[in-house]
N, C-alpha and C positions, 0 to 999 in steps of 0.2 A: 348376715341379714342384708337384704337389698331393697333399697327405696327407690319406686318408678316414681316418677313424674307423670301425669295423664293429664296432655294438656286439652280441655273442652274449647277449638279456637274462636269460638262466638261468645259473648257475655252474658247467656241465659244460666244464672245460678242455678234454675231446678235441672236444667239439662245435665249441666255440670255434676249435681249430685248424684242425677240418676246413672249418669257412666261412670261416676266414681264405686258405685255400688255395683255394677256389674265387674267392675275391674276386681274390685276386692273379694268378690265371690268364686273368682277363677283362681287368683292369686295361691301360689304356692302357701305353705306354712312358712315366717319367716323372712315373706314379700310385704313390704306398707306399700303401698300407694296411698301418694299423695295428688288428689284431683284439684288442678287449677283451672282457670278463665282468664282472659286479660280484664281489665277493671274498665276501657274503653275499646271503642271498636263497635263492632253491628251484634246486633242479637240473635240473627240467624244468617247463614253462609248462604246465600241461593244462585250463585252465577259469582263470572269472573273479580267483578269488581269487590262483591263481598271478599272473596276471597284474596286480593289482593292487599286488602287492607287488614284482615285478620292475619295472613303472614308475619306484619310487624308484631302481634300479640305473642303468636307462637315465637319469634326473636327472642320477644321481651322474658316469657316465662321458661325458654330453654337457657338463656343465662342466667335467669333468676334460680332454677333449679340448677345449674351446674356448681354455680355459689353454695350451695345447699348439700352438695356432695352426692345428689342423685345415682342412681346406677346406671339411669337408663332414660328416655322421654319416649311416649305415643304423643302421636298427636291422633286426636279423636275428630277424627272431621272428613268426611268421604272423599272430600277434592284431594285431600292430604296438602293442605297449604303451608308454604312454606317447607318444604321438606327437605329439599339439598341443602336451600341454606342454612337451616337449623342442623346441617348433620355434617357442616362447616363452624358453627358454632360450637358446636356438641364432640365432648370425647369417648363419651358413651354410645352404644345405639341409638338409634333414632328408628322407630318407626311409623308410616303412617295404618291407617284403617282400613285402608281400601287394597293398600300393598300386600297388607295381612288376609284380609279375609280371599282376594284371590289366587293370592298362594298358597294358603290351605285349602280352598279348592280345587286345586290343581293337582293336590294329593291325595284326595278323596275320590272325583269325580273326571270324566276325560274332557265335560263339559259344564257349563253353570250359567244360573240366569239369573241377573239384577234388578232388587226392587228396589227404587229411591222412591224421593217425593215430588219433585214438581218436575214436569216435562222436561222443562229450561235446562236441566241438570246434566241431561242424557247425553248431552256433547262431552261433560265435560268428564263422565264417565268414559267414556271410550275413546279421550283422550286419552283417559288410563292406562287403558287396556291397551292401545298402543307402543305407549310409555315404557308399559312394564313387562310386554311379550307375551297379551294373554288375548287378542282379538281373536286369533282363532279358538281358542275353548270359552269362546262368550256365545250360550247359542242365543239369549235374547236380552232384553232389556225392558223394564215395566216402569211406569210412574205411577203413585196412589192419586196424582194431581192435586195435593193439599201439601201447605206449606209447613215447614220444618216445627215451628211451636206449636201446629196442630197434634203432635205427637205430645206433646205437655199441658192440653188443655183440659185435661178430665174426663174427656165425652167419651174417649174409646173411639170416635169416627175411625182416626186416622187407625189406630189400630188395626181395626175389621179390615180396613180397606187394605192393609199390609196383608192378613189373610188370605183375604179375597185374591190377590193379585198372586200371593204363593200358590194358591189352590192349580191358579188359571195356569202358571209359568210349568207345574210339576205335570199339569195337562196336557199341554201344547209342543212346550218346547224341545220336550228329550234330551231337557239336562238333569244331570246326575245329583247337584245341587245349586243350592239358591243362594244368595249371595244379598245381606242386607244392606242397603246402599244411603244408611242416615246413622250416626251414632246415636241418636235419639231411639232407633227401632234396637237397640243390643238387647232390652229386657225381653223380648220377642223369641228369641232366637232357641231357645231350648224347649218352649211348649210348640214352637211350630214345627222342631226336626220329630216329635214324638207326634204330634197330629197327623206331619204327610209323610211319617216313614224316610226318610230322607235328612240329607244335611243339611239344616240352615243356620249359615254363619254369620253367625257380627263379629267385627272387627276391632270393636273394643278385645273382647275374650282370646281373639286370636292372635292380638300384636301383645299383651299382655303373656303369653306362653312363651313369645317369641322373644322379646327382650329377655324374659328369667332364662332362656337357652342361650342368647349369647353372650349372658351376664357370665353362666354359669363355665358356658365354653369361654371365659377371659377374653371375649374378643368387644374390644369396641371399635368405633368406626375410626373406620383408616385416618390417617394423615399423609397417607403417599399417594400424590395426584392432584386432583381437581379438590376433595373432600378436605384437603389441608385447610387449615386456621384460617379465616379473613386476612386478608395482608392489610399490617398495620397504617393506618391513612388517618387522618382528622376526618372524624364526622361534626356535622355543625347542623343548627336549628335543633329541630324535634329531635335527633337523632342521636344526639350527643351521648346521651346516656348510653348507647347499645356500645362506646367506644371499651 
C-alpha cells in the first residue's frame, strides 16, 4: 500500500478538499492519499511573493509527511513552489502540478495550450516552461482573469470562463491539448476532454499516476548531486523547526 501526501500549498481548506477528492478518484486500488495545507501562509498563490512564502508550507508538510512515512509528495499548486527544495527534503518523489500536467502533454500532443487564472500568472508559467524544456510545445497561453478562490465560490463564473477559454485555445491555437493551469480547475478536466474531443489535463491526476509509477518502479529522488539532504547547519528564529 502506498500513502501520497497532496500537499494544497495555500490555506484554503475547500480547495484543499476539493484536490484531495480528485487525487483520490484517480488513485490506484491500495493508494490513500492524504491531502494537506499549511495551517499559516496566504489563502491563494497569485505571483512570486505568495509563492515564496507558501514554499515554507510545502517545507513544513513534506517533513511532516516524511515523519509519517509517506511514499511520495505532490505539491498541488501550478507555480510548483518550493520544489527542489522539497525534493532535498524528500526521499520519496516529489512532484509538482505543472511539471506533471506538461509532461503528459508531451506524450499525448506535439503541442498544448494553458488555461490559468489571473494574467499576473503567465510569467510565471513560462517561466515553467523554460524550466522544464517545454516552450517549444507551448503553442499558447490563456487567463480566465478571476482570481484563484473564484473557482470555490459556488457561482460556476470561474468555471464557464475555464470553458470558454478551452473552447477558444482548441480554436485557435493548433494545439493538441490543453493544459489546466490552477489546481483548483482539476474537477474540470474530464467533462472538458469529453466536450472538445481532446486532452485536458489537470495536474493534480497526473502527478498522482506519476508518483504510484515511480513508487512502484522503487525509485525515489536521488541523493547523488545537488538533490542530496540539506547540509546539516543551525537554523534559528521561525525556522528552527524545519532543523
Amino acid at each position: 500500500m502506498s500513502l501520497i501526501q497532496v500537499i494544497n500549498p495555500n490555506t484554503s481548506l475547500a480547495m484543499t478538499e476539493t484536490i484531495g477528492a480528485v487525487a483520490r478518484a484517480v488513485a490506484a486500488p491500495g493508494t490513500e492519499i492524504l491531502a494537506v495545507c499549511p495551517t499559516h501562509g496566504v489563502e491563494s498563490i497569485e505571483g512570486h511573493f505568495d509563492e515564496a512564502i507558501a514554499a515554507i508550507g510545502v517545507l513544513e508538510q513534506v517533513k511532516r509527511g516524511k515523519a509519517q512515512g509517506v511514499s511520495g509528495h505532490i505539491i498541488a499548486c501550478f507555480g510548483d513552489p518550493g520544489l527542489l527544495a522539497a525534493r532535498e527534503l524528500a526521499s520519496g518523489p516529489v512532484i509538482g502540478i505543472a511539471e506533471a500536467a506538461m509532461h503528459t502533454a508531451t506524450l499525448v500532443a506535439t503541442r498544448f495550450s494553458i488555461v490559468t487564472t489571473l494574467p499576473r500568472t503567465l510569467v510565471i508559467a513560462r517561466h515553467l516552461l523554460q524550466q522544464y524544456g517545454f516552450t517549444h510545445h507551448c503553442a499558447a497561453l490563456h487567463a480566465i482573469d478571476l482570481p484563484v478562490l473564484a473557482l470555490e465560490d459556488g457561482s460556476g463564473v470561474a468555471q464557464e470562463k475555464v470553458r470558454q477559454r478551452c473552447i477558444q485555445a482548441k480554436r485557435e491555437d493548433g494545439s493538441g491539448a490543453i493544459v489546466l493551469g490552477c489546481g483548483g480547475m482539476a474537477t474540470l478536466a474530464q467533462d472538458l476532454t469529453k466536450e472538445l474531443g481532446m486532452p485536458v489535463i489537470d495536474g493534480v491526476s497526473a502527478a498522482v499516476k506519476m508518483v504510484e509509477s515511480l513508487v512502484a518502479l522503487g525509485f525515489g529522488t536521488s541523493k547523488h548531486g545537488d538533490l542530496d539532504y540539506p547540509l546539516e547547519k543551525p537554523l534559528s528564529g521561525v525556522f528552527q523547526h524545519l532543523n
